[in-house]
C-alpha positions, 0 to 999 in steps of 0.5 A: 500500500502507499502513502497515505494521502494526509502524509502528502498533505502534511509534507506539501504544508511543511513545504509551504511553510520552510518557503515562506521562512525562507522568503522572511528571512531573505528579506531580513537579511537584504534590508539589514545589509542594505541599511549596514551600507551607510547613507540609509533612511525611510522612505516612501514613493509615489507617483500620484501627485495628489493627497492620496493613501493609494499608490505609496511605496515603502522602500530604503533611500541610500545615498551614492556619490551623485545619486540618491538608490531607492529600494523596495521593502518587500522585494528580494532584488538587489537592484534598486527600483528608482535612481534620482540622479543628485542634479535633477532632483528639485523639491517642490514644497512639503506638507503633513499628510492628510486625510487616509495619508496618514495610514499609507505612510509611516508615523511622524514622516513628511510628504516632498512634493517632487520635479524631475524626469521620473515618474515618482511624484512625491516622497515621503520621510522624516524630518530629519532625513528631510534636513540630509536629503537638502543637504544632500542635494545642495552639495556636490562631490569634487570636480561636479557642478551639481550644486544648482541652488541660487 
């Protein structure tokens, strides 16, 4: 006789289960070394440029030498899922978020409008990440004319 069909299941369960510890912990794992790379805050991207919970993203910002990489929090790619080159950024304004916002994005974070060539509207982070990514933006590397700030 073979193998009852509750053995099946039991195994095809544990199965299930091992890949989806395994997917946690893939996550875990690329989201801790992607914030151990320095440079790294909160935040979230949309390409809706109106007062909407829909469309935010929330993701990891890491700051390169002439751009800003954006990667998504539930994502095992390695690759990020926006680039803003550091000369093409220009903030718009910024705004506390308002009506169903406030539960798109995380607590305490400010909403950036945004102008530049993507298709991502408006940011969402901290204050303090708010004061880095300005400093950030007026500044520039050695031998760059980046700095387009009057």
């Amino acid at each position: 006789m073979g193998v009852p069909l509750w053995w099946w299941l039991l195994d095809s369960l544990l199965f299930v289960v091992v890949l989806l510890v395994l997917l946690l912990v893939g996550l875990l794992v690329r989201g801790r070394l992607l914030a151990r790379s320095g440079g790294a805050f909160d935040m979230s991207v949309t390409r809706g440029a109106d007062a909407q919970a829909r469309g935010w993203m929330h993701g990891l910002a890491v700051y390169g030498d002439t751009e800003l990489r954006w990667f998504r929090t539930f994502s095992l790619s390695w690759r990020p899922r926006y680039r803003f080159v550091r000369g093409d950024v220009q903030i718009d304004g910024r705004r506390e978020p308002r009506g169903d916002e406030v539960h798109a994005i995380h607590p305490g974070h400010l909403i950036v409008g945004t102008a530049f060539a993507s298709d991502v509207r408006q940011f969402a982070m901290s204050p303090d990440a708010l004061t880095g990514l300005l400093s950030w933006l007026e500044s520039s590397p050695p031998g760059q004319r980046v700095n387009n700030v009057l």
